[in-house]
C-alpha positions as CSV (number, residue, x, y, z in Angstrom):
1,X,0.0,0.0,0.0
2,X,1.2,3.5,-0.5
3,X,2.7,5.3,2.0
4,X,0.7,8.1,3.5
5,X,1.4,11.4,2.1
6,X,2.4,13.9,5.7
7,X,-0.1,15.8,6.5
8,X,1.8,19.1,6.0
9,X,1.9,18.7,2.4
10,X,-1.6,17.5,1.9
11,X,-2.7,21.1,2.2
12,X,-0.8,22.5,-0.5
13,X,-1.8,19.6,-2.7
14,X,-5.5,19.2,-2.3
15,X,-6.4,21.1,-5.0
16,X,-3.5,21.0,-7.5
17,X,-2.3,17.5,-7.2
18,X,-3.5,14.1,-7.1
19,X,-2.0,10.1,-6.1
20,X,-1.9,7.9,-8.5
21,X,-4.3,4.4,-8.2
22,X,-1.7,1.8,-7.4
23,X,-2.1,-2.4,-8.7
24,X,-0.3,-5.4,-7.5
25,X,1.7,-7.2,-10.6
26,X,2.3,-11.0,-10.0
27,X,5.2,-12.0,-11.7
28,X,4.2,-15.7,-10.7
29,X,1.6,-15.3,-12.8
30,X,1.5,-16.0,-16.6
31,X,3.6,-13.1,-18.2
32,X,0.4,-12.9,-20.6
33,X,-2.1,-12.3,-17.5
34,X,0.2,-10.3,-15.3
35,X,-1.5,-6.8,-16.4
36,X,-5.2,-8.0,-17.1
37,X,-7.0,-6.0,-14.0
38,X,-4.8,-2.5,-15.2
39,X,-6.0,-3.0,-18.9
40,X,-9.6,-4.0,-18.3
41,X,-10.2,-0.9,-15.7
42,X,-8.1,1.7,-18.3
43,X,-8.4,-0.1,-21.7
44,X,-10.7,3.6,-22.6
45,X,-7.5,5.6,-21.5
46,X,-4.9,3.5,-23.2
47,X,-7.3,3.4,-26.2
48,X,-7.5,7.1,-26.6
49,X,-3.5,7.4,-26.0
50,X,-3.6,4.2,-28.9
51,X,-6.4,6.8,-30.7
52,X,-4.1,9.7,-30.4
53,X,-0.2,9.1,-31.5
54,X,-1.0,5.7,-34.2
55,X,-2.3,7.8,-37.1
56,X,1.1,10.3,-36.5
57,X,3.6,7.3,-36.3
58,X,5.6,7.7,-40.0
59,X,4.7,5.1,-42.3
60,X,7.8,3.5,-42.2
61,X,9.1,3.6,-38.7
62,X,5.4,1.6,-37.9
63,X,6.8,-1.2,-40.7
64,X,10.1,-1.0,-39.1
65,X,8.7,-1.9,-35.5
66,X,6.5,-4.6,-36.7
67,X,9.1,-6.3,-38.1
68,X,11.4,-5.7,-34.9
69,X,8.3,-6.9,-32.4
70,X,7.8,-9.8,-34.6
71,X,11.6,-10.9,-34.9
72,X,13.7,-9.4,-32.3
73,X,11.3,-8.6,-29.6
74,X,10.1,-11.8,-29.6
75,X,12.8,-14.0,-29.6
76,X,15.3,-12.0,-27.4
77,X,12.8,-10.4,-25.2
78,X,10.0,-13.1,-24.8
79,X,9.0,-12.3,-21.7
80,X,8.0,-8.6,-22.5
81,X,6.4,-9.7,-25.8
82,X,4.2,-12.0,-24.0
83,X,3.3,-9.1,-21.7
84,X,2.1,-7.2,-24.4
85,X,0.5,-9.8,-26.4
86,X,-1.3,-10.6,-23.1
87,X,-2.7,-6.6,-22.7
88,X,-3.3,-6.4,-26.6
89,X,-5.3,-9.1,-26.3
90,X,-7.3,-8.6,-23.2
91,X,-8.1,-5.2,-24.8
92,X,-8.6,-6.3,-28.4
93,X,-5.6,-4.2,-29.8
94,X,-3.2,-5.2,-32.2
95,X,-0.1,-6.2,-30.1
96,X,2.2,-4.4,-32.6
97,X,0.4,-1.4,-32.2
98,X,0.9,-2.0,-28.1
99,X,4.6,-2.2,-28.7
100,X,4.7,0.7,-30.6
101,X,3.0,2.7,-28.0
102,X,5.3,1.0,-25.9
103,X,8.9,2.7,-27.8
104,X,7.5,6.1,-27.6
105,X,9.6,7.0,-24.7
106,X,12.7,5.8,-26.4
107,X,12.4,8.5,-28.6
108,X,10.5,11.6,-27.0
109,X,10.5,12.6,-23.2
110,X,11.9,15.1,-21.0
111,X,12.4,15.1,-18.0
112,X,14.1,16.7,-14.4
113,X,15.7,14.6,-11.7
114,X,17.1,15.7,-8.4
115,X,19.6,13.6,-5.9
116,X,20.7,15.0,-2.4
117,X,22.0,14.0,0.9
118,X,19.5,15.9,3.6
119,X,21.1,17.1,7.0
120,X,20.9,13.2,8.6
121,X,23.1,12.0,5.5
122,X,19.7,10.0,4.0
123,X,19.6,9.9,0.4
124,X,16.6,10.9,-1.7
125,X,15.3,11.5,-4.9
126,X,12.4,13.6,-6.5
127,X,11.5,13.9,-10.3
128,X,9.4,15.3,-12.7
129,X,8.5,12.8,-16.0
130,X,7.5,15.3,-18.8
131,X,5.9,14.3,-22.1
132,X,3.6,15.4,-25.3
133,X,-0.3,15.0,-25.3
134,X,0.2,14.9,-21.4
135,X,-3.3,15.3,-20.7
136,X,-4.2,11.5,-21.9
137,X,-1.3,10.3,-20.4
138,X,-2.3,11.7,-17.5
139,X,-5.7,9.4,-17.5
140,X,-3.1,6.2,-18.0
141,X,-0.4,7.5,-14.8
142,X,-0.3,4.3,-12.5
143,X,1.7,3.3,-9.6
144,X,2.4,-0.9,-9.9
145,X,4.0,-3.4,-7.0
146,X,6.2,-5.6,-8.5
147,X,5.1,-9.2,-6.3
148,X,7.0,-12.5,-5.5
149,X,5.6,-15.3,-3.3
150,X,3.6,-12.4,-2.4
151,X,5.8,-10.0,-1.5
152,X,6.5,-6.5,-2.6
153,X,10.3,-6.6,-4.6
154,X,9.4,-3.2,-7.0
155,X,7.6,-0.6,-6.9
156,X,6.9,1.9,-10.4
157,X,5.0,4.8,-11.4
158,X,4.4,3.9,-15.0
159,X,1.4,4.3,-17.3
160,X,-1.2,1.5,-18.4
161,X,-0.1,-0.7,-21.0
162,X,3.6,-0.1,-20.5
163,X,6.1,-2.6,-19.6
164,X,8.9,-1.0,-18.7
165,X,10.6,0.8,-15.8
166,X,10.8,4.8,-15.9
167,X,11.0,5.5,-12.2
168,X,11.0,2.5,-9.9
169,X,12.2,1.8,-6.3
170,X,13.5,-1.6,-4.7
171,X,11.9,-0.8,-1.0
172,X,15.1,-0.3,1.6
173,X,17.6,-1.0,-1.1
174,X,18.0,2.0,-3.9
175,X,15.7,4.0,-6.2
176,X,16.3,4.7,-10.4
177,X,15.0,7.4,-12.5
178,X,15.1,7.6,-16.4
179,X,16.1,10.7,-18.6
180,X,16.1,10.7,-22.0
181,X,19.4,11.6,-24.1
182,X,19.1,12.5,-27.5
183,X,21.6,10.7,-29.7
184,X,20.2,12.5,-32.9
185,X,20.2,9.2,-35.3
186,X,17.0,7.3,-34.6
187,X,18.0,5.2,-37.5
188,X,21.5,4.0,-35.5
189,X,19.0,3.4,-32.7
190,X,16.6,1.3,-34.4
191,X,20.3,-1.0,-36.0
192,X,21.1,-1.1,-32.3
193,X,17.1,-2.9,-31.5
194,X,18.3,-5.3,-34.7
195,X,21.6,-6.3,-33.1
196,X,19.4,-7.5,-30.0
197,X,20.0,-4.9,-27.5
198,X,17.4,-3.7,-25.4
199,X,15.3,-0.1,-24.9
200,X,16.2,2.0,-22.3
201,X,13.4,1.4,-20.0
202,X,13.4,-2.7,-20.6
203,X,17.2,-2.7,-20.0
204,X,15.8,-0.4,-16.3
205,X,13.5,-3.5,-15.8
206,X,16.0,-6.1,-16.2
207,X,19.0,-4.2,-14.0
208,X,16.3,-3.7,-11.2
209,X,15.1,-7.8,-11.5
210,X,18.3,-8.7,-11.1
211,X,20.2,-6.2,-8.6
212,X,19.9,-6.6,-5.2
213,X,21.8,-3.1,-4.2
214,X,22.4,0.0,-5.2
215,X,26.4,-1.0,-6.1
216,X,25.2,-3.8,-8.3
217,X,22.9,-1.5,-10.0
218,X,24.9,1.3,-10.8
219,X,27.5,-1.0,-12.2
220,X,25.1,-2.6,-14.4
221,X,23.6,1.3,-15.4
222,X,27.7,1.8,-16.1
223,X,28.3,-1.2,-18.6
224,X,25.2,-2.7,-20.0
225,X,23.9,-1.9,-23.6
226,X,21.1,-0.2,-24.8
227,X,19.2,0.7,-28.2
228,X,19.7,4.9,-26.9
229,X,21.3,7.1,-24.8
230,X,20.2,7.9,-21.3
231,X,20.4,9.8,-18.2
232,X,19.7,7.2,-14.9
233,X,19.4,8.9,-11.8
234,X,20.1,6.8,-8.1
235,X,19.8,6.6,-5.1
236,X,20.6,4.1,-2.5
237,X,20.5,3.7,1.8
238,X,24.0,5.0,2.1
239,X,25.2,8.8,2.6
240,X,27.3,8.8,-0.9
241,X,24.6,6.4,-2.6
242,X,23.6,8.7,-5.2
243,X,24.6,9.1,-9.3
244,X,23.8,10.5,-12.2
245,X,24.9,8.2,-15.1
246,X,25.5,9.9,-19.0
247,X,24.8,6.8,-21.3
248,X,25.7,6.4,-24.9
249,X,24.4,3.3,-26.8
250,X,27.4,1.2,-25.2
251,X,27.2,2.2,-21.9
252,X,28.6,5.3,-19.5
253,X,30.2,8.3,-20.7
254,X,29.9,10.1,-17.9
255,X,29.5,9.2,-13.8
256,X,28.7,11.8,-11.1
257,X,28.5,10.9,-8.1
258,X,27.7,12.3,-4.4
259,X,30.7,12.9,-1.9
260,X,31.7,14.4,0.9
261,X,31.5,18.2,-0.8
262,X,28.9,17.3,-3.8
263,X,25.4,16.8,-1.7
264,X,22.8,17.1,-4.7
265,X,22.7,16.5,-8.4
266,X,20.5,17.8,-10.7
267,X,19.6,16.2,-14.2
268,X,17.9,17.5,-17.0
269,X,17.7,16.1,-20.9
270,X,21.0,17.6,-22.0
271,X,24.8,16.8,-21.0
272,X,26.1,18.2,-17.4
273,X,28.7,20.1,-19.2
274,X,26.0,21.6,-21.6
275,X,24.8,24.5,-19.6
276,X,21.6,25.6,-22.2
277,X,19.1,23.3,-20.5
278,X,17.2,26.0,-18.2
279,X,15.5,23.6,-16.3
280,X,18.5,22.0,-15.1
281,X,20.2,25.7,-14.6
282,X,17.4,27.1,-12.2
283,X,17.0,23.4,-10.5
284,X,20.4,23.6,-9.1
285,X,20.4,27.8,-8.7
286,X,17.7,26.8,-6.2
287,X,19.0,23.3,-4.7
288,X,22.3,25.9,-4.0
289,X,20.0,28.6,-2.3
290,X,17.8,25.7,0.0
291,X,20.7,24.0,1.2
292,X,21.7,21.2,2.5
293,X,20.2,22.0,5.8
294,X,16.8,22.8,4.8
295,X,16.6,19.6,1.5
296,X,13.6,17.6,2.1
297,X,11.7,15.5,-0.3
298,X,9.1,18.3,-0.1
299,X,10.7,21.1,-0.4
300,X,12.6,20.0,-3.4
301,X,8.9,19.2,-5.0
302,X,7.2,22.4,-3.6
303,X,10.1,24.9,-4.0
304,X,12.0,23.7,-7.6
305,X,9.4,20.7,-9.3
306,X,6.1,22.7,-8.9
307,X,7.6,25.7,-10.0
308,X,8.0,27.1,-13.8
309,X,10.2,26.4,-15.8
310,X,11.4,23.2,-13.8
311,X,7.4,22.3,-13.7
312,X,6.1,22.4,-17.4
313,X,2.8,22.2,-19.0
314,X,4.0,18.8,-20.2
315,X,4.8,17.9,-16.7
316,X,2.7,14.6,-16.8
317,X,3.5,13.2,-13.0
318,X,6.4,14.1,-10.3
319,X,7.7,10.8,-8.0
320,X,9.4,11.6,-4.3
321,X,11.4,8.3,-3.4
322,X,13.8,7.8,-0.4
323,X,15.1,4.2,-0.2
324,X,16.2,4.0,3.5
325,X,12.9,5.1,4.9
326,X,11.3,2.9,2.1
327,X,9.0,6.2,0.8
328,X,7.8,6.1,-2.8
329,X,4.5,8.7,-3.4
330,X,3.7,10.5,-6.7
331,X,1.5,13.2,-7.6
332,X,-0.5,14.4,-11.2
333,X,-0.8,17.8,-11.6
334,X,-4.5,19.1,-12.4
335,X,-3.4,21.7,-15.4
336,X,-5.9,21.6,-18.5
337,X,-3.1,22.5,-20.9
338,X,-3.8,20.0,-24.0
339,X,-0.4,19.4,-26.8
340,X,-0.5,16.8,-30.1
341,X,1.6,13.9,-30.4
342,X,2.6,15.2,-33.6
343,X,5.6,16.7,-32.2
344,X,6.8,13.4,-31.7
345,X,7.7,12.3,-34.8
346,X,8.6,15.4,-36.5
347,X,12.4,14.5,-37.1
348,X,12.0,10.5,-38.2
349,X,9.2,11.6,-41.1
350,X,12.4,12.4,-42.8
351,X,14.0,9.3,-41.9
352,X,11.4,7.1,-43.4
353,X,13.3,5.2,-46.2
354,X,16.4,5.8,-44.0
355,X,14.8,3.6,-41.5
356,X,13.4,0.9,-44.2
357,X,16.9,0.6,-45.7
358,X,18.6,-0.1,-42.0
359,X,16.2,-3.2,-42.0
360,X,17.5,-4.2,-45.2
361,X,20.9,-3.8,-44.2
């Protein structure tokens, strides 16, 4: 069950913010069941998310992916195919459309995530996840407990339908949020889906199954391939158990860490020595002016997250975790601001027989 949200902050949130509606996942279960009560109570929402960004995929990526889901995907990552076969069905999609909904983020999101050590040397993180036509994915925002023999191993905030890890926490062990990094080539990306490797937010998923700690983790994060770049946040149980990770397609080129002078990070969607991201610029001009004395989860939502042009009208959900005390809440933010998903896809239209011809290759 989610923790409680403290009654100091409830005030400021009653009528700006809302929790997401949290579901138990049973990884006991079938991989092709595992989702059926989240898809049944939002198939509607998922549907008018399917409604809204299919007829803007370009002609060719969609060909592209439906040969990837029905090759790659299915034979190198059969557990996540039978996931979404499993949802597609239950909701009478097509399952290629389901994975296509499902690579979205591997090529459009942005994002802000901030690390610090507070005054009793506990580590915890706080993020906003930022997208296109936020308003319907608002409507598909979940929180979802990850469940072994019955008990609790991962917890995500995540949207319906989707099967990978954005923001997740391992309760009392360490906590992982996802940036996206722009590599430009979307046509090197989708070779690097052909060669086996995984998205961003599957190769999350299969770092956070398999690592027990924080020091595993970040290793992993540090060495293991992906289909893009990245930015992954964490944040363990120990005073210097936070990071900020830079990721090409082959794994780190960057690692900051916390120390005994560095007491926050802050992560935008650009490099840390690219200094044109102003989100990322006014995030730490007012980390520097709370402090490390005054850093609490809620003051680094209320006083930089919630407030322009950290928070944007794309801001589709912000996640407070802290590992050691095992804490893991999220919040929607009630704006009416609508955008297309048209934007998405405005680079890779010219790609199209780019992105034919790198299947042919």
């Amino acid at each position: 069950m989610k923790n409680a949200v403290p009654f100091f902050l409830i005030s400021f949130l009653v009528c700006v913010f809302a929790n997401t509606e949290a579901f138990d996942v049973n990884l006991d279960a079938p991989a092709i069941h595992r989702y059926d009560e989240i898809v049944k109570k939002y198939y509607p929402q998922i549907k008018a998310v399917h409604d809204e960004v299919m007829p803007k995929v370009p002609g060719a990526l969609k060909i592209f992916l439906e040969m990837i889901y029905h090759t790659v995907t299915k034979m190198a990552f059969r557990e996540f195919a039978e996931e979404i076969h499993g949802m597609a069905a239950t909701m009478k999609l097509k399952e290629e459309d389901l994975f296509i909904l499902n690579c979205v983020y591997e090529l459009r999101a942005l994002c802000t995530s901030l690390v610090a050590r507070d005054a009793q040397n506990k580590v915890i993180m706080a993020r906003n996840m930022d997208f296109g036509f936020q308003d319907l994915l608002k409507k598909v925002q979940i929180t979802t407990v990850y469940k072994k023999g019955g008990k609790e191993i991962i917890r995500c905030s995540t949207l319906a339908g989707f099967v990978g890890f954005m923001t997740c926490m391992k309760p009392k062990a360490y906590a992982v949020a996802l940036n996206s990094r722009r590599l430009l080539s979307e046509v090197e990306t989708m070779k690097n889906f052909l060669l086996g490797r995984p998205p961003v937010t599957w190769m999350i998923r299969n770092i956070v199954s398999a690592s027990s700690t924080y020091q595993e983790a970040l290793q992993l994060f540090i060495k293991t391939k992906s289909i893009s770049g990245s930015y992954i946040t964490l944040v363990g149980t120990e005073p210097y158990d936070g990071a900020v990770v830079t990721r090409g397609r082959d794994g780190a080129v960057d690692v900051r860490l916390l120390n005994q002078t560095i007491w926050y990070l802050a992560q935008g969607n650009t490099d840390p020595w690219n200094k044109t991201d102003e989100r990322t610029n006014k995030a730490n001009e007012w980390m520097q002016l709370m402090g490390q004395s005054k850093v609490t989860l809620t003051k680094m939502a209320e006083e930089i997250l919630w407030k322009p042009p950290v928070l944007q009208i794309y801001t589709v959900v912000t996640v407070l975790m802290g590992p050691s005390d095992n804490y893991f809440t999220d919040f929607i933010p009630k704006s009416e601001a609508k955008s297309s998903a048209a934007h998405l896809w405005e680079d890779t239209e010219q790609n199209n027989t780019s992105l034919l011809n790198a299947y042919l290759i």
